[in-house]
GUDRENFI-445284 format. One record per residue (C-alpha): residue in one letter; x, y, z; residue number from 1. Coordinates in steps of 0.1 Angstrom, whole numbers. Layout:
BEGIN
<residuo = a&east = X&north = Y&up = Z&num = NUM>
...
This chain:
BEGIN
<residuo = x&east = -605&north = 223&up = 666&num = 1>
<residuo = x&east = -581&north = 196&up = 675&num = 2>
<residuo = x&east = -600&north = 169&up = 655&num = 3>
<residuo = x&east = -600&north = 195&up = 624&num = 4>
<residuo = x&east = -562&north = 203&up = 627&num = 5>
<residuo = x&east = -555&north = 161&up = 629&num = 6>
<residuo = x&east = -574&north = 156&up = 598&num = 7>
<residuo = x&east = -561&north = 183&up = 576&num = 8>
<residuo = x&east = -529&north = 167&up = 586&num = 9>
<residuo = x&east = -537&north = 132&up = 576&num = 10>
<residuo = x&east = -549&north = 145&up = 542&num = 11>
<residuo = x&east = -519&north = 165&up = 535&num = 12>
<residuo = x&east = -500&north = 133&up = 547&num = 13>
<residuo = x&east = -519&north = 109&up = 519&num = 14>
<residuo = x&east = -517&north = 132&up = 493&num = 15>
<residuo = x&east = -473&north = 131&up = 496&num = 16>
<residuo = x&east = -474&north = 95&up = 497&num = 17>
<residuo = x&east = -501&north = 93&up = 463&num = 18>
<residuo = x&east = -476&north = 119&up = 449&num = 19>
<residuo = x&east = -443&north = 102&up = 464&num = 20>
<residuo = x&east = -453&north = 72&up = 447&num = 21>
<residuo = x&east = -463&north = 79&up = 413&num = 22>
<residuo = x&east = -428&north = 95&up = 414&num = 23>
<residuo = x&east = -406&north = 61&up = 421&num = 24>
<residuo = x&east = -431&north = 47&up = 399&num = 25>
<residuo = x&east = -422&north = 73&up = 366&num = 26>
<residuo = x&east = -393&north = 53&up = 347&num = 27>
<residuo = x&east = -362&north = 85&up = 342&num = 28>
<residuo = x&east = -360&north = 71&up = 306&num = 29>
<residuo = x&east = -384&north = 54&up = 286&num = 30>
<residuo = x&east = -374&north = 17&up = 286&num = 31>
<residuo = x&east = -372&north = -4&up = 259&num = 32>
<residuo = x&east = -395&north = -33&up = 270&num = 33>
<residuo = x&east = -420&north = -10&up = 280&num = 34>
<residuo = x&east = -451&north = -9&up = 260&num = 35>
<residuo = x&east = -459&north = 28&up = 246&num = 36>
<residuo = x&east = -485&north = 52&up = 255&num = 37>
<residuo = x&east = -499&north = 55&up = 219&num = 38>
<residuo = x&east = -499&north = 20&up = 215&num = 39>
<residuo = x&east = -518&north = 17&up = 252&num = 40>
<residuo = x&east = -545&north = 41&up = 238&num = 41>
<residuo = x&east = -550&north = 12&up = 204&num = 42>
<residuo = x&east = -547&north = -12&up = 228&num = 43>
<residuo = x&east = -567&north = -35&up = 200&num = 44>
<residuo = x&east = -539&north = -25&up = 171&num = 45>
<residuo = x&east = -511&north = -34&up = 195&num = 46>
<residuo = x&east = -525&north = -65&up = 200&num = 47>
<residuo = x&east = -525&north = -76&up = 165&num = 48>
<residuo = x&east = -485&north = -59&up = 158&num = 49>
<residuo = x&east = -482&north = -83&up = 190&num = 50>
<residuo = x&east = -500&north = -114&up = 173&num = 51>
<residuo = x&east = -482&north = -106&up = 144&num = 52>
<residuo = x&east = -448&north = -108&up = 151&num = 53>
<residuo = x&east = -446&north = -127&up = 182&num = 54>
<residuo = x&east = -475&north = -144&up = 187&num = 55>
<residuo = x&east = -484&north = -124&up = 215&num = 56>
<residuo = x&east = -503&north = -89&up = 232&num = 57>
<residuo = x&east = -489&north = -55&up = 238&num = 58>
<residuo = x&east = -458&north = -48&up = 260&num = 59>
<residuo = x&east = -426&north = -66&up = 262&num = 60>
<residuo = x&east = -397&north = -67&up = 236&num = 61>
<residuo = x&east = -409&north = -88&up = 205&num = 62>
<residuo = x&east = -394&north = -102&up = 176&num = 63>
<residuo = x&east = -406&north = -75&up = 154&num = 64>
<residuo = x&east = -403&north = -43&up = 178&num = 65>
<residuo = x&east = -383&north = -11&up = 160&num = 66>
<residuo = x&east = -361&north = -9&up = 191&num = 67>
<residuo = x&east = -353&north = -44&up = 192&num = 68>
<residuo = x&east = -334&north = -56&up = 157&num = 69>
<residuo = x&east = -329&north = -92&up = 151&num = 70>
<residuo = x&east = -343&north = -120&up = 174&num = 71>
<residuo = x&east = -347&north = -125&up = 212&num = 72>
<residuo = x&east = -307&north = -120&up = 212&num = 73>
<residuo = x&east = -297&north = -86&up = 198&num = 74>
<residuo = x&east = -260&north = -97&up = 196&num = 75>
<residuo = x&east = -248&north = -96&up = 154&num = 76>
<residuo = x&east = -232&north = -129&up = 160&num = 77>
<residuo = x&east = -230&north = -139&up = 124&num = 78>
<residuo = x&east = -217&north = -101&up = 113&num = 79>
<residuo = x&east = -190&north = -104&up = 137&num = 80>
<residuo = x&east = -186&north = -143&up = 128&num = 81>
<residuo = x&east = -183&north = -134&up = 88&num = 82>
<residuo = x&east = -154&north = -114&up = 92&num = 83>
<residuo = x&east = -128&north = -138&up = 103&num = 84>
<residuo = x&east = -139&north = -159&up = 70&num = 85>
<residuo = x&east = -134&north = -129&up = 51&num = 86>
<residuo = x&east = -105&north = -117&up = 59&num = 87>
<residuo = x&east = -86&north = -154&up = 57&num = 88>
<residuo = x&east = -100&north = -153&up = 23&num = 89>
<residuo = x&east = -87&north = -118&up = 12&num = 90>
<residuo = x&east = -51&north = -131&up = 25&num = 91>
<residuo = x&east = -48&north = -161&up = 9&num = 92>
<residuo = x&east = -64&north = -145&up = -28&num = 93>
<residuo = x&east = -32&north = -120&up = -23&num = 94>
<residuo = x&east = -9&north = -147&up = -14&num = 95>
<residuo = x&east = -19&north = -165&up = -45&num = 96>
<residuo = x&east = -15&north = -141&up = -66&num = 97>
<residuo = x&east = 17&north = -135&up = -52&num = 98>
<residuo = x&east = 23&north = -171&up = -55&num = 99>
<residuo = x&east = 16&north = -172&up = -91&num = 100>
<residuo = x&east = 40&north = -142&up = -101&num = 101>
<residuo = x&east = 69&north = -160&up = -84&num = 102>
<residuo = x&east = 59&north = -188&up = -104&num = 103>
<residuo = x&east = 65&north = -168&up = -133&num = 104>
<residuo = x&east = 93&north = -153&up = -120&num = 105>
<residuo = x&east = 109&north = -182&up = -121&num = 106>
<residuo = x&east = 102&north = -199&up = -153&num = 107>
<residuo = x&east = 116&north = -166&up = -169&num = 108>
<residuo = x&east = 148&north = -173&up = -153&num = 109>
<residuo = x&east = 148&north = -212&up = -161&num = 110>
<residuo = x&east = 141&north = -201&up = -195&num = 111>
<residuo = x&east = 168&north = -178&up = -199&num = 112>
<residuo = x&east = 193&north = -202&up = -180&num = 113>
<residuo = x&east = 187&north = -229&up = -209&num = 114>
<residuo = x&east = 192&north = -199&up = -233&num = 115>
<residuo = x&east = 226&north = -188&up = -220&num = 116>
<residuo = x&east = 238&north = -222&up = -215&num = 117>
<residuo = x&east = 228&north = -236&up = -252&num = 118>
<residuo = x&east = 259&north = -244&up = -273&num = 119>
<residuo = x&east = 244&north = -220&up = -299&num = 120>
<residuo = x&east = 247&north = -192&up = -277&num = 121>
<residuo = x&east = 276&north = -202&up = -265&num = 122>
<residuo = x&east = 295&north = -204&up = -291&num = 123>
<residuo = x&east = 286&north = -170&up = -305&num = 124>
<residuo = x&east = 296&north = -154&up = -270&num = 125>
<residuo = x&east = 331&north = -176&up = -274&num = 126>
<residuo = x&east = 338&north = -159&up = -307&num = 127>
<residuo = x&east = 323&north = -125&up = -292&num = 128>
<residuo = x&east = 354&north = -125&up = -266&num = 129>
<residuo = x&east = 376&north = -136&up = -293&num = 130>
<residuo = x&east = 371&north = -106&up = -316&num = 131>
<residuo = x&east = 374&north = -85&up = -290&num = 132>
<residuo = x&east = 403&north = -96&up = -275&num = 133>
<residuo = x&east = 417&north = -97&up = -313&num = 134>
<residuo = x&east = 408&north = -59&up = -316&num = 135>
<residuo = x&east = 422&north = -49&up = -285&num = 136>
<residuo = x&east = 460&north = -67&up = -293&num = 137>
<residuo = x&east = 457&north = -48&up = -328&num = 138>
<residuo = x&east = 449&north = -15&up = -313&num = 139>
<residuo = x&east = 478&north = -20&up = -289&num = 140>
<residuo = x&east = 501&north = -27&up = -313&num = 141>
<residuo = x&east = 492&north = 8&up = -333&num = 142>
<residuo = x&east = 492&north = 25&up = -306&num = 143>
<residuo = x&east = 531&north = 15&up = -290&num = 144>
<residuo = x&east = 538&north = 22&up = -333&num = 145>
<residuo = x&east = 528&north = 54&up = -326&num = 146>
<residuo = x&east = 554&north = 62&up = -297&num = 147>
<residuo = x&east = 579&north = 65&up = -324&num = 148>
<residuo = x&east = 562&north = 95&up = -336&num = 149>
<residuo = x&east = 581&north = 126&up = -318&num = 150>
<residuo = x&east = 544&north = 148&up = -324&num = 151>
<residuo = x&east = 525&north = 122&up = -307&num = 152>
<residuo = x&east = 556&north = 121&up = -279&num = 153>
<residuo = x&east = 556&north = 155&up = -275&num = 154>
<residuo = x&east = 520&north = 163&up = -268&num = 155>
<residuo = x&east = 515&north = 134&up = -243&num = 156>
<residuo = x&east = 546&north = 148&up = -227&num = 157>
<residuo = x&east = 526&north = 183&up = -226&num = 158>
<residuo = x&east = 497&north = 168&up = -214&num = 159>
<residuo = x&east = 517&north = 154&up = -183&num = 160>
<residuo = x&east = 532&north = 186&up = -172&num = 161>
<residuo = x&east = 501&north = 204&up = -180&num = 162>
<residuo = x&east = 478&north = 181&up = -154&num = 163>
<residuo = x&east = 506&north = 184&up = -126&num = 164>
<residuo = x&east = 504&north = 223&up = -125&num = 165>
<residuo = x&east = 471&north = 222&up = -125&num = 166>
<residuo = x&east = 472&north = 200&up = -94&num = 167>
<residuo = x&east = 501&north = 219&up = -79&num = 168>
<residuo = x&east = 480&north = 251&up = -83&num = 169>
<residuo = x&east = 446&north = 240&up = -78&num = 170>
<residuo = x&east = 432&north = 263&up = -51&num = 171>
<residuo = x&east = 430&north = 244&up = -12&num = 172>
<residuo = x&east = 406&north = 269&up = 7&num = 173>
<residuo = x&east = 370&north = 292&up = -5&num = 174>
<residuo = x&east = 391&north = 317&up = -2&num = 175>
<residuo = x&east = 413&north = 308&up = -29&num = 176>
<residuo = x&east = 388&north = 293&up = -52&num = 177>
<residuo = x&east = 370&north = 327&up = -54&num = 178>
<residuo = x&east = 401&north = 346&up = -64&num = 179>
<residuo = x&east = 393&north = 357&up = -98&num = 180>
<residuo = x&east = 430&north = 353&up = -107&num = 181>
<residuo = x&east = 431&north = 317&up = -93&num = 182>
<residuo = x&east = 397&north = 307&up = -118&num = 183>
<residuo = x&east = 411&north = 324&up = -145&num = 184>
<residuo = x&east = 446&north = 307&up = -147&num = 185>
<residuo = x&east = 429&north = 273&up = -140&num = 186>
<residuo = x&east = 403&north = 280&up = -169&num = 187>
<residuo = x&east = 434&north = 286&up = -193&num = 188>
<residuo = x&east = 451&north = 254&up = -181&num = 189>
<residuo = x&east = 423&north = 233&up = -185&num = 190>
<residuo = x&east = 414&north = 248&up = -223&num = 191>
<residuo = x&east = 453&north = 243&up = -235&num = 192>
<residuo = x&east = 447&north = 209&up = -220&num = 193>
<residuo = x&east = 419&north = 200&up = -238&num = 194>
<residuo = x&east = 432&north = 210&up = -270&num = 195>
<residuo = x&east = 464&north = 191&up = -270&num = 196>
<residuo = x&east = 440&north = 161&up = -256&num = 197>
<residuo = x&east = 422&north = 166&up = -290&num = 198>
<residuo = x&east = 451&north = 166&up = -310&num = 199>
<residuo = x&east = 464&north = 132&up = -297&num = 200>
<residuo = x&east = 435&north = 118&up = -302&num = 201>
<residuo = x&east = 430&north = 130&up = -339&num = 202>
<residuo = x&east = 466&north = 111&up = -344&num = 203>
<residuo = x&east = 456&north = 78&up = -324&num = 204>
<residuo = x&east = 422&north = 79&up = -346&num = 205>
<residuo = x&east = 438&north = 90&up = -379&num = 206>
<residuo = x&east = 468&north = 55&up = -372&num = 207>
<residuo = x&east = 440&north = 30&up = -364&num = 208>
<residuo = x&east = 419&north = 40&up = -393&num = 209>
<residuo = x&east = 449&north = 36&up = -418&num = 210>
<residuo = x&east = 457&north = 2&up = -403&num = 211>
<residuo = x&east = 440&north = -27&up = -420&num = 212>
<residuo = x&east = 442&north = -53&up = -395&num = 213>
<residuo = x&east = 424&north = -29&up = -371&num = 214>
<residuo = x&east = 402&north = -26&up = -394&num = 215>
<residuo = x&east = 388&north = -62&up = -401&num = 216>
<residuo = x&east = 395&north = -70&up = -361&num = 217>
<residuo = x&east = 370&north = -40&up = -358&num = 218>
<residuo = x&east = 343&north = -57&up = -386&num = 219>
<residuo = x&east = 351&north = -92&up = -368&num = 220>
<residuo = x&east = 334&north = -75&up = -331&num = 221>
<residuo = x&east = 307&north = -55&up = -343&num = 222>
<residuo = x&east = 300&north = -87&up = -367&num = 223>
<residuo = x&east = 297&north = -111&up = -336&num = 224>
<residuo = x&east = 283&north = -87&up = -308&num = 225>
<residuo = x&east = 252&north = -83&up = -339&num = 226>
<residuo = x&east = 247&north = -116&up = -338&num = 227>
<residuo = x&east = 246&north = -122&up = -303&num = 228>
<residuo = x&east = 218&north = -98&up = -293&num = 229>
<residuo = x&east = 201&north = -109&up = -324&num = 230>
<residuo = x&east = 202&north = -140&up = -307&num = 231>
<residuo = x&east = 185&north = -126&up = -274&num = 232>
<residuo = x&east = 162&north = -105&up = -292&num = 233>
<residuo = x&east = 147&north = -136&up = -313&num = 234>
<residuo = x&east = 147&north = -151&up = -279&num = 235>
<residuo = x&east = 127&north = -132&up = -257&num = 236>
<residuo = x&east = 104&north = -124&up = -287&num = 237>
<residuo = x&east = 98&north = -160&up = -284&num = 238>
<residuo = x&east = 95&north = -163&up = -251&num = 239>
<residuo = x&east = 70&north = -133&up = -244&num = 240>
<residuo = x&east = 49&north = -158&up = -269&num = 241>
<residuo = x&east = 51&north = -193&up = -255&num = 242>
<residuo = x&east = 16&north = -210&up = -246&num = 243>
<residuo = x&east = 32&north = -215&up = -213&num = 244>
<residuo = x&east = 40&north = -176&up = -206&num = 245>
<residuo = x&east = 6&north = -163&up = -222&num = 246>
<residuo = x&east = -15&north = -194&up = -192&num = 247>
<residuo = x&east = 6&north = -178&up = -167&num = 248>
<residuo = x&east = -3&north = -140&up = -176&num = 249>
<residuo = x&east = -40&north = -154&up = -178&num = 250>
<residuo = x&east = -38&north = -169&up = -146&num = 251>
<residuo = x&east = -21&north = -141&up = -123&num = 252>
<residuo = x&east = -50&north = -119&up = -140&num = 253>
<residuo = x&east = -72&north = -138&up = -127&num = 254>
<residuo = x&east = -59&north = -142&up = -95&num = 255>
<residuo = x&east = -56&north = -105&up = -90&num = 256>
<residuo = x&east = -95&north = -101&up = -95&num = 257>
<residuo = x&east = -98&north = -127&up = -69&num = 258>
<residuo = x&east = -77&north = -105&up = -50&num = 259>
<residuo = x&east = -92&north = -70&up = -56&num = 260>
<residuo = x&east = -130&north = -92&up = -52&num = 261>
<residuo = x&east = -120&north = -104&up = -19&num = 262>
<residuo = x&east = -106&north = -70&up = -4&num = 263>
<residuo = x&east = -139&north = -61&up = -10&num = 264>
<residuo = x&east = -160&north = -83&up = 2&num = 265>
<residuo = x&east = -139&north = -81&up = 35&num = 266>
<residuo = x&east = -141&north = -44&up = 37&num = 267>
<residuo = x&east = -179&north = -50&up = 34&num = 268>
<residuo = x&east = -181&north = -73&up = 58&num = 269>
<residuo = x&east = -163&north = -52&up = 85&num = 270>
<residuo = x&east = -184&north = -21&up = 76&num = 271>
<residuo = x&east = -219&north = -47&up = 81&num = 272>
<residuo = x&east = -205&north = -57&up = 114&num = 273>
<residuo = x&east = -194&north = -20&up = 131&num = 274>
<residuo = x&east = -232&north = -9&up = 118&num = 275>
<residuo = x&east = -248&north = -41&up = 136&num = 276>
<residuo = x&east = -223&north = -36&up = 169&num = 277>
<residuo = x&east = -233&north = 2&up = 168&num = 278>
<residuo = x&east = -269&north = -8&up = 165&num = 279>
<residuo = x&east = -266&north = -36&up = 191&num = 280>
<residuo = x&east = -252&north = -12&up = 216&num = 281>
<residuo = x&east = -276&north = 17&up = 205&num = 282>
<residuo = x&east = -304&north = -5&up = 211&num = 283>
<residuo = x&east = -297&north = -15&up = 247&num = 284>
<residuo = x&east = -281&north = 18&up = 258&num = 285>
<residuo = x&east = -305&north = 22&up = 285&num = 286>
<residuo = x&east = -305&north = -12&up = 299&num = 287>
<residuo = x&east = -285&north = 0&up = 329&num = 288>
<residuo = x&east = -314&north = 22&up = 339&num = 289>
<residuo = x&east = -343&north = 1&up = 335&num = 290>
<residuo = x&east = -344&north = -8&up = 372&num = 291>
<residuo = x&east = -332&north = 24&up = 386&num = 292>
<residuo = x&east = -353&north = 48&up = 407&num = 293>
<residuo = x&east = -324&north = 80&up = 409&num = 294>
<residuo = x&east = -326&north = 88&up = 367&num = 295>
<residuo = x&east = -295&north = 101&up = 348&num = 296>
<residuo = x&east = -277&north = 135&up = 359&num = 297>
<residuo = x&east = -269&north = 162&up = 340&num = 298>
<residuo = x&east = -268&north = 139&up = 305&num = 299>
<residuo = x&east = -290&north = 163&up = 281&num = 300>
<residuo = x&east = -271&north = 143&up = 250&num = 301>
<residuo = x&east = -281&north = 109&up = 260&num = 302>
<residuo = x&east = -261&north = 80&up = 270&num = 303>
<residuo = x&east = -255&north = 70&up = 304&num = 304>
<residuo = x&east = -216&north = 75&up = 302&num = 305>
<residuo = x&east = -215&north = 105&up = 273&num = 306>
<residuo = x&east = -199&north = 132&up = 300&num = 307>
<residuo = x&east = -166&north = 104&up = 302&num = 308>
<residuo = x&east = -163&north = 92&up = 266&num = 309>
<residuo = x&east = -179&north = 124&up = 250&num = 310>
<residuo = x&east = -210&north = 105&up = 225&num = 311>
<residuo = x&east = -241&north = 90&up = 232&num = 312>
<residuo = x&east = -230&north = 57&up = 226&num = 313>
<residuo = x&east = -195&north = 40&up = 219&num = 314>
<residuo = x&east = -185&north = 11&up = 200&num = 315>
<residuo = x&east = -179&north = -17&up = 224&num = 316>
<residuo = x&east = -151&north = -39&up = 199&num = 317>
């Protein structure tokens, strides 16, 4: 009975330690250098993909695994090295463009220096200022005729006393200002106002138009300020047509297609990089638990840190 019990026991014994083992012996995840079951079962086919792409059998990460992407190092390290390029390239195509409008900028206003400060110009400007400071003295002297003119007296005088009540009365709270008496008052003020205001200028307008040296004074200045922006009208028609205005327009065109091509090309070039970093990092996500016998805890999503950053996999840049 003894010898029975002892050997039951040493059976049950090697059986836990067959089982224990092929336990410690299951990888928790399936690694990525491991060879497949399928391709285990055609072990002959997966000798040829191996022959094929790296020259050698079944198992291990080759050259042309689907979980392994570009060579024996899965870093994007020409990705991540084209976007520096790019982006120095998209900032100096903006710069130059920039460049080339301050060029312009600047010719413009060399151009229009020379213009203002030719003696063409200048003299028209000079006889400008002269009819209207010829105007303005025969005017005056209508006007100081026209104080003799008790009428014209008398309504200015109206007009004073008429502005000083209003002031005098004009309502100093919200309170007053709402009083419909107050409004109504200041509404007739302001209407006799205006209507004596009209009537002095009817008599100012009615002596300068009877006055011939007003009159020809008058012709002189509209004569001379015509001829002055006729001047910078011809001008600027001119300039807007010049070879070296229409090379300059031709060239910032150009440079802002430079511009727009190389904000593209970086924008590309960052998107190609984040999709080879993702897929460098979602490639060897399980690295860390190639060599561990415990497995991953209560992960269902995948991703050996997804419970603290909430994905399977994170960008690492």
């Amino acid at each position: 009975m003894r010898t029975i019990r002892f050997g039951f026991v040493a059976a049950a014994a090697l059986s836990l330690s067959i089982v224990a083992s092929g336990w410690t012996a299951q990888p928790t995840q399936p690694a990525d250098d491991q060879p497949r079951h399928d391709d285990n079962d055609r072990g002959g086919d997966r000798g040829d993909r191996g022959d094929r792409n790296a020259g050698g059998g079944g198992g291990g990460a080759q050259y042309g695994d689907a979980y392994h992407g570009y060579s024996g190092n899965d870093y994007p390290a020409e990705e991540v090295r084209a976007v520096p390029g790019a982006r120095a390239q998209a900032v100096r195509a903006r710069l130059e463009h920039e460049r080339a409008q301050s060029d312009l900028h600047r010719w413009i206003d060399r151009s229009w220096d020379d213009f203002t400060n030719s003696r063409d110009y200048l003299d028209t400007t000079a006889n400008e200022r002269k009819a209207q400071d010829a105007y303005n003295r025969e005017r005056e002297r209508v006007l100081r005729k026209l104080q003799d003119d008790s009428n014209y007296r008398t309504l200015k005088d109206l007009i004073a006393d008429l502005s000083a009540k209003m002031e005098r009365e004009r309502p100093r709270s919200i309170s007053a200002a709402t009083n419909s008496d107050s409004i109504e008052d200041m509404l007739a003020m302001a209407t006799v106002k205006l209507g004596y205001l009209s009537q002095l200028s009817a008599m100012e307008s009615a002596a300068l138009n009877a006055d011939r040296a007003v009159q020809d004074s008058r012709t002189a200045l509209l004569d001379t300020g015509t001829r002055s922006r006729e001047m910078r009208r011809t001008f600027d028609r001119k300039l807007r047509r010049d070879p070296d205005f229409l090379a300059n327009r031709g060239r910032i065109d150009d440079l802002r297609i430079n511009k727009v091509v190389a904000g593209a090309f970086l924008e590309s070039a960052i998107n190609a990089r984040n999709i080879a970093l993702d897929y460098a990092y979602y490639v060897h996500r399980w690295d860390q638990y190639k060599y561990s016998q415990y497995g991953i805890y209560s992960d269902p999503y995948g991703g050996g840190y997804s419970q603290y950053y909430g994905g399977g996999y994170m960008r690492r840049y």
